[in-house]
N, C-alpha and C positions, 0 to 999 in steps of 0.2 A: 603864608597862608596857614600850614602849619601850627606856627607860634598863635595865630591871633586865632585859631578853633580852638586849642587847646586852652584860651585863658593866659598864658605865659607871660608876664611880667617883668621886663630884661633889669627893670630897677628894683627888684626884689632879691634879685640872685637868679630868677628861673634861670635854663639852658634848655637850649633842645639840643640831642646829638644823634645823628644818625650812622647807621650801621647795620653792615651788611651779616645776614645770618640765615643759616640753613634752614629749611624746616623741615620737620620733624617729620617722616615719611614711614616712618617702620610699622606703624598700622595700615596704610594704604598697601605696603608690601608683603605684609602676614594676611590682609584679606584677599589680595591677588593671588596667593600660595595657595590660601585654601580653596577658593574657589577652580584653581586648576587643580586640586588633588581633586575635587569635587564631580567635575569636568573627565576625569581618569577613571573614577568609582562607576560612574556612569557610561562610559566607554565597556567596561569589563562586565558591567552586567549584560547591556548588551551583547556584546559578546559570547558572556555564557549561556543565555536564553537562545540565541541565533545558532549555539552548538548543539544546545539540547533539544530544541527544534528538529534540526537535522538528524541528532542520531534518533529521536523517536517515530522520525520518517523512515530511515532505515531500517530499523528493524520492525516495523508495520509491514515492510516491504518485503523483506524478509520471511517472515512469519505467511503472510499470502503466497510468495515462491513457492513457500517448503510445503504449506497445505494443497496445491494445486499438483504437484508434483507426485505426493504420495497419494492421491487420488487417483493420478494418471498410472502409476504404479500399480493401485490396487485392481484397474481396468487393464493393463498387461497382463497381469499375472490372471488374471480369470480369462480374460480371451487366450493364454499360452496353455492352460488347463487342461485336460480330457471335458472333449466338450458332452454335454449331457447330449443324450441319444431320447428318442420315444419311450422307450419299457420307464428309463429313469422320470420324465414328467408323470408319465400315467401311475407310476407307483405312488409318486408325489402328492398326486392329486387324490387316489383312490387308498391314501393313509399306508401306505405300502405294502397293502392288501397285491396277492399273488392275481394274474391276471389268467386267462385259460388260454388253451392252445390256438384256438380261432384268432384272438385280438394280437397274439402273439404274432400268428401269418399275415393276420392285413397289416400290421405294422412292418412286417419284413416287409410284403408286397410295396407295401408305401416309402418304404427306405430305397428300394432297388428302383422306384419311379422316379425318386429324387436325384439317382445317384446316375441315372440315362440320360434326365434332364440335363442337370451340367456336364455332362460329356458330350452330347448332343443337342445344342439349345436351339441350332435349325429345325431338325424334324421334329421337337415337342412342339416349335412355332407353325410350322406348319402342320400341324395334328386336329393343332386348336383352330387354326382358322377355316379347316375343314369341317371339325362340330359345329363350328358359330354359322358359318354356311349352309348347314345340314338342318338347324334351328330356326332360322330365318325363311327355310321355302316350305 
């Protein structure tokens, strides 16, 4: 079949001769090389995107820790303070203008009513329920 597609002529001289031979693979081999280094490069960036990822989540995370913290810090350290008293708002308020002796005693008066109150929060409770009683008839 061979002989008679080819045209071959056996009264001419033609020949056919067959024979078994490799073939030639080493491009098929150098494109499957690259294509897995390829396959590798791509592996790694992923990689390093899915690292960077993370460490930019950490230290976001981080970063909000350490602000919440030294906030919490700066509300210790003011509630651990000498807490401001009356004379100190009212001076505040009144440009740290001196106040007189009168506003000075209703402010004692009114520190020492605060100061029965939580030592005694029964009888200030019932003090009050006796005005609110006394208002009502």
């Amino acid at each position: 079949m061979v002989t008679a597609a080819a045209g071959l002529n056996t009264e001419r001289g033609d020949q056919l001769t067959v024979s078994c031979m490799p073939f030639d693979r080493s491009w098929a081999e150098q494109m499957g090389n690259e294509m897995a280094a390829e396959k590798n490069r791509q592996k790694i960036l992923y990689y390093g995107l899915a690292a960077a990822a993370i460490l930019v989540l950490l230290i976001i995370g981080a970063l909000i820790i350490y602000r919440r913290k030294r906030e919490a810090e700066k509300v210790i350290e003011y509630s651990e303070g000498a807490r401001p008293t009356v004379d100190d708002f009212l001076e505040a308020e009144e440009g740290g203008a001196p106040i007189t002796e009168e506003e000075r005693e209703k402010e004692r008066i009114v520190e020492q009513i605060k100061a029965q109150i939580k030592q005694q929060p029964e009888k200030a409770a019932e003090l009050l329920k006796t005005w609110l009683g006394e208002d009502q008839r």
